[in-house]
C-alpha positions as CSV (number, residue, x, y, z in Angstrom):
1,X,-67.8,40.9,-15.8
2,X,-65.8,43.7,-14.0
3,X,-63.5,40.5,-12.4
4,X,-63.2,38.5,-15.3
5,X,-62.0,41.1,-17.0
6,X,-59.6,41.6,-14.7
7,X,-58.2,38.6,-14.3
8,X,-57.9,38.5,-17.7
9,X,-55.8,41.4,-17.4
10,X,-53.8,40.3,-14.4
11,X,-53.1,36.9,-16.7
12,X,-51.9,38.2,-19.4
13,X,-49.5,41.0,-17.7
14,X,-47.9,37.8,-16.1
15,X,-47.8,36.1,-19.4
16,X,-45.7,39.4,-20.3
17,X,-43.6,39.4,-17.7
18,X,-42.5,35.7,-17.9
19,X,-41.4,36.0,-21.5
20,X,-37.7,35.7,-21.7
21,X,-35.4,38.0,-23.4
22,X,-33.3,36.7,-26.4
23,X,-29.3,36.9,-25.0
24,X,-26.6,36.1,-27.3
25,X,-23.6,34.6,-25.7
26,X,-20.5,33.7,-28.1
27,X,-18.8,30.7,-27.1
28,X,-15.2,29.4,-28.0
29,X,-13.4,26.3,-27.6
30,X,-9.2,26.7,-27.3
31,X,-7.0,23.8,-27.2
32,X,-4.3,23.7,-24.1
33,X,-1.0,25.5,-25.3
34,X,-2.4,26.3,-28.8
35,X,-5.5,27.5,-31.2
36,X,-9.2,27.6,-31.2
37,X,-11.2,24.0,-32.2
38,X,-13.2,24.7,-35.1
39,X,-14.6,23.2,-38.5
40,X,-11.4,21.0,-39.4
41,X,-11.8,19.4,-36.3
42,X,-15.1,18.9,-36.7
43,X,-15.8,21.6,-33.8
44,X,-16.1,21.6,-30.3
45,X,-20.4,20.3,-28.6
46,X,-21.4,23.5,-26.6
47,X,-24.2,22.4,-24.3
48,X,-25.8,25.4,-22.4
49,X,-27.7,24.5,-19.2
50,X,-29.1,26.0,-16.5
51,X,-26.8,25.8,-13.1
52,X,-29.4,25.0,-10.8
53,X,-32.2,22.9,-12.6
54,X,-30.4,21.5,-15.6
55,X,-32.6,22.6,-17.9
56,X,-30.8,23.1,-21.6
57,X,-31.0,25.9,-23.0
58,X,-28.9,25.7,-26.0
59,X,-26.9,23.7,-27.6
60,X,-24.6,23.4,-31.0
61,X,-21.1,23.0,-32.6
62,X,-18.4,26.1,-32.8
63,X,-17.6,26.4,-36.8
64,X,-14.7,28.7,-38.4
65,X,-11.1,28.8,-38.1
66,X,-8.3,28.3,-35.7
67,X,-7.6,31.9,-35.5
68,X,-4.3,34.4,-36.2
69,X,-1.5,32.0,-35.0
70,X,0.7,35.5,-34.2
71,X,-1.9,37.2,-31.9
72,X,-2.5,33.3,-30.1
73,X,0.6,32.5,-29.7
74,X,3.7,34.9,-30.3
75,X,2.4,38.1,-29.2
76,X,1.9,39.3,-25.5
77,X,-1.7,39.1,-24.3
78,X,-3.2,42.4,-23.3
79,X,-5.9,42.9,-21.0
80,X,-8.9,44.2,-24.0
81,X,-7.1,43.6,-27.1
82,X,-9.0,40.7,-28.6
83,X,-7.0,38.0,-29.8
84,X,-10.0,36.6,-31.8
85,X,-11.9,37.8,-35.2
86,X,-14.9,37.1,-37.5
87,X,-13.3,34.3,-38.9
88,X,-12.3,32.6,-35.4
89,X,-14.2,29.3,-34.4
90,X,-17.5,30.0,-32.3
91,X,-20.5,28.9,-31.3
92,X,-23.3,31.5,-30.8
93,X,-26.0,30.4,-28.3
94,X,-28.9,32.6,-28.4
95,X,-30.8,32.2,-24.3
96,X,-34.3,33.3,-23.4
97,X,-34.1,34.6,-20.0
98,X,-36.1,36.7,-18.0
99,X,-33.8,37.3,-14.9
100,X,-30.3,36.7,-14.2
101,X,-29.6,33.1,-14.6
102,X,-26.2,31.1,-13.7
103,X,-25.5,28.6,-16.0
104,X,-23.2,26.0,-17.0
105,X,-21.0,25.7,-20.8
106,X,-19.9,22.5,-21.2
107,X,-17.7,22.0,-24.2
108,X,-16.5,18.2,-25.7
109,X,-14.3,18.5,-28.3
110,X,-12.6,17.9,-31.0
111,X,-16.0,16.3,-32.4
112,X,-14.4,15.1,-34.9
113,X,-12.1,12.7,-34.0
114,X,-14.3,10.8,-31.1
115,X,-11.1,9.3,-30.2
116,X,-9.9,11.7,-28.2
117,X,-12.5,13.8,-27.0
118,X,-11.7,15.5,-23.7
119,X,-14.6,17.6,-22.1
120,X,-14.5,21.1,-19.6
121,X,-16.7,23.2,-18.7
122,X,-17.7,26.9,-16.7
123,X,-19.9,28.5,-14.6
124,X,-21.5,32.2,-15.6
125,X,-23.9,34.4,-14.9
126,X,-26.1,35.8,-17.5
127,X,-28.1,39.3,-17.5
128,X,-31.1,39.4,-19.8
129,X,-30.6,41.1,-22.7
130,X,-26.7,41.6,-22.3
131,X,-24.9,40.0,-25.2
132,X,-21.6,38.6,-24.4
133,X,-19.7,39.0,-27.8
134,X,-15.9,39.7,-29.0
135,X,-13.2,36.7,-27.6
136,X,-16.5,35.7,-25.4
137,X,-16.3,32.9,-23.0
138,X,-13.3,30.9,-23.9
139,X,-13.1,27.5,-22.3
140,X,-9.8,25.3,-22.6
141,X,-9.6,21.5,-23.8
142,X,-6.5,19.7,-22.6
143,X,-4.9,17.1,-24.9
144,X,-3.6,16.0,-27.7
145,X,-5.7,14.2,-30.5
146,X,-4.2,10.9,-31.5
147,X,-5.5,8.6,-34.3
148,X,-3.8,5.2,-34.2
149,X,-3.1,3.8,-38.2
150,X,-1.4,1.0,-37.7
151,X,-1.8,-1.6,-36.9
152,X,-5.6,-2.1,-38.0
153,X,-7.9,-3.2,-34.9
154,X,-8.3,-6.8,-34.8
155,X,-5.8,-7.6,-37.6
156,X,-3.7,-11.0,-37.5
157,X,-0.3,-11.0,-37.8
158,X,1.8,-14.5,-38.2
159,X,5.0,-15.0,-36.5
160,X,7.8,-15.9,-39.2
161,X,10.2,-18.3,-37.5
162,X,9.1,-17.1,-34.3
163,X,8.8,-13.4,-34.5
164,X,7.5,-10.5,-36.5
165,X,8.3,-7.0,-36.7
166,X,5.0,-4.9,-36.5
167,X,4.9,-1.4,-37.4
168,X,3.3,1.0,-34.8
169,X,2.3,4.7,-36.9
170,X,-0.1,7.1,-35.2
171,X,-1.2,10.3,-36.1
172,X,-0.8,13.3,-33.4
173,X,-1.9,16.7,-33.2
174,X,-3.2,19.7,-31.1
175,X,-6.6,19.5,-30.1
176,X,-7.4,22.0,-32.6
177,X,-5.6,20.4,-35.5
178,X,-2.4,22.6,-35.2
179,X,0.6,20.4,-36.7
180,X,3.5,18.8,-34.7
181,X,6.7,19.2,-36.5
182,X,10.5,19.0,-35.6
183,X,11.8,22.7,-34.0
184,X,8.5,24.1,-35.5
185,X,5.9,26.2,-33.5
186,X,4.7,23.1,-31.8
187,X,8.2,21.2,-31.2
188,X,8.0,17.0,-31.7
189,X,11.4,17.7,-30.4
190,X,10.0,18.5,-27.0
191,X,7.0,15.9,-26.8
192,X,7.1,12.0,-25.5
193,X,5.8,10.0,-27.8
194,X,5.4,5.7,-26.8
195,X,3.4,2.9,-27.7
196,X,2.4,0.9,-24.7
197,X,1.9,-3.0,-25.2
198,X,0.1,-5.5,-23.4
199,X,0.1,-9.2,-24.2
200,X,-3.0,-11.0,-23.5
201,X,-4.0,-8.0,-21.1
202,X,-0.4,-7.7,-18.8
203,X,2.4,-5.0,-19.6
204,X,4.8,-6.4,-21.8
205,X,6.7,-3.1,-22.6
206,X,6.9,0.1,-24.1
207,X,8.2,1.3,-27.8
208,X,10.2,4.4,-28.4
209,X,8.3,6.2,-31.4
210,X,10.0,8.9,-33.1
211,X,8.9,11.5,-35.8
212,X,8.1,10.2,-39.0
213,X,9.5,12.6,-41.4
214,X,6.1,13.8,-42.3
215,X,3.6,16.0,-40.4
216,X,2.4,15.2,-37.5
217,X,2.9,11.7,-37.6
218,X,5.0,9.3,-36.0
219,X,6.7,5.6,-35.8
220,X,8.1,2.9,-33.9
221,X,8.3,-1.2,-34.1
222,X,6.8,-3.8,-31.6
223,X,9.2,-6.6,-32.0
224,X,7.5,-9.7,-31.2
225,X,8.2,-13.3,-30.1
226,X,4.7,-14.1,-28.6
227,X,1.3,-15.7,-29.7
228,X,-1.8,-13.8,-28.0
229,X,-4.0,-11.4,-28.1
230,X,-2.1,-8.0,-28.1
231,X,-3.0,-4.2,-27.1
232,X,-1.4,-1.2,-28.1
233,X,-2.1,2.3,-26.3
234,X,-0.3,5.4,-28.0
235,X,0.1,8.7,-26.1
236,X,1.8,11.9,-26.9
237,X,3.0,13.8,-23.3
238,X,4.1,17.4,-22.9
239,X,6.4,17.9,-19.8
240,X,6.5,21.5,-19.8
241,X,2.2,21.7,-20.0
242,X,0.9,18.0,-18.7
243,X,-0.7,18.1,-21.7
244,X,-1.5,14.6,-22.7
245,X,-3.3,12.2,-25.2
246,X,-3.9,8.6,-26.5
247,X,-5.3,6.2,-29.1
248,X,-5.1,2.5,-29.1
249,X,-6.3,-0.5,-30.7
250,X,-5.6,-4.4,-30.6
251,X,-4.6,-7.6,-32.7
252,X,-3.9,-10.8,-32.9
253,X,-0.6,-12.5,-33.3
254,X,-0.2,-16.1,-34.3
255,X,2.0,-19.3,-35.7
């Protein structure tokens, strides 16, 4: 009785000592060269896994807002002055752990707009019971979102004594939603904006598009001569970050 009893014992200190301790870890998302991706871009997908075996261990969208555009972007960052508050997109992943662990945050965003979803990720090591909170762990998205309006996938468009002017209008903004507007925090000024177009799958050119007069969006005009199948990529470029993006859909054009 003496050894069951121990064992018993022996069994249930291990069960102790396996039990994990709850660490909270706050996670943000932050869109190359502007703001934090949060509810108006439908969020950024925080996966939490463990480095070595894979294993997830959490796993959820960040929620809240872009953050304070003049601590982001106009005031000089210094080392332990948050730049972040409350209201600041974020993702709180709460990790059972009983020992150190290294694991991998993997962010996709914006969630939103599936379109353009551009993925990153990190590498940290986590302490039990050592909450990492304030600004967190901040992981950048590169890119530009860009929704395509017009034209509508797979619409047909007739040739009118043998050519048609078709309208090319995309949406564009920062991965976190942050507008693109002439000489205005985010310059469409300073950003390269074409549609490229393929007819029946070769290059057949590229189309200037230029700012639209309203947020955020912009236009140009394929001016075509040719029956086929045709396909339009949009993408926004940034020569002073890399930063890039695209869209793009396809129609038909006939006699």
């Amino acid at each position: 009785m003496k050894k069951i009893a121990m064992l018993v014992f022996i069994i249930l200190m291990m069960g102790g000592v396996s039990e994990g301790m709850q660490t909270k870890v706050t996670i943000r998302a932050k869109s190359k060269d502007a703001k934090f991706i949060g509810s108006t871009m439908g969020g950024a997908l925080v996966v939490v896994r463990d480095a070595e075996t894979g294993e997830l261990l959490s796993k959820g969208l960040t929620s809240g807002g872009t953050g304070n555009t003049q601590k982001i972007m106009v005031e000089p960052v210094r080392r332990g002055t948050p730049i972040t508050d409350d209201s600041t997109a974020k993702f709180e992943a709460n990790v059972d752990i009983n020992e150190p662990r290294l694991v991998t945050i993997e962010v996709s965003a914006p969630y939103g707009q599936r379109q353009s979803i551009a993925k990153n990720s990190a590498q940290v090591w986590l302490i039990p019971g050592k909450d990492i909170a304030g600004d967190g762990i901040t992981i950048e998205v590169y890119g530009f979102s860009v929704d395509l309006l017009i034209p509508q996938a797979h619409e047909t468009i007739r040739l009118a004594d043998g050519k048609a002017k078709i309208p090319v209008r995309a949406n564009v903004v920062m991965m976190c939603g942050c507008p693109i507007t002439p000489d205005g925090l985010w310059d469409a000024n300073k950003y390269e904006v074409r549609a490229i177009v393929k007819i029946n799958g070769a290059v057949a050119g590229t189309v200037p598009m230029a700012y639209a007069n309203k947020v955020s969006t912009f236009e140009g005009v394929i001016e075509a001569t040719k029956e086929g199948t045709y396909e339009v990529t949009v993408y926004s470029f940034d020569p002073a970050t890399g930063n890039a993006g695209t869209d793009k859909t396809s129609f038909m054009v006939v006699r």
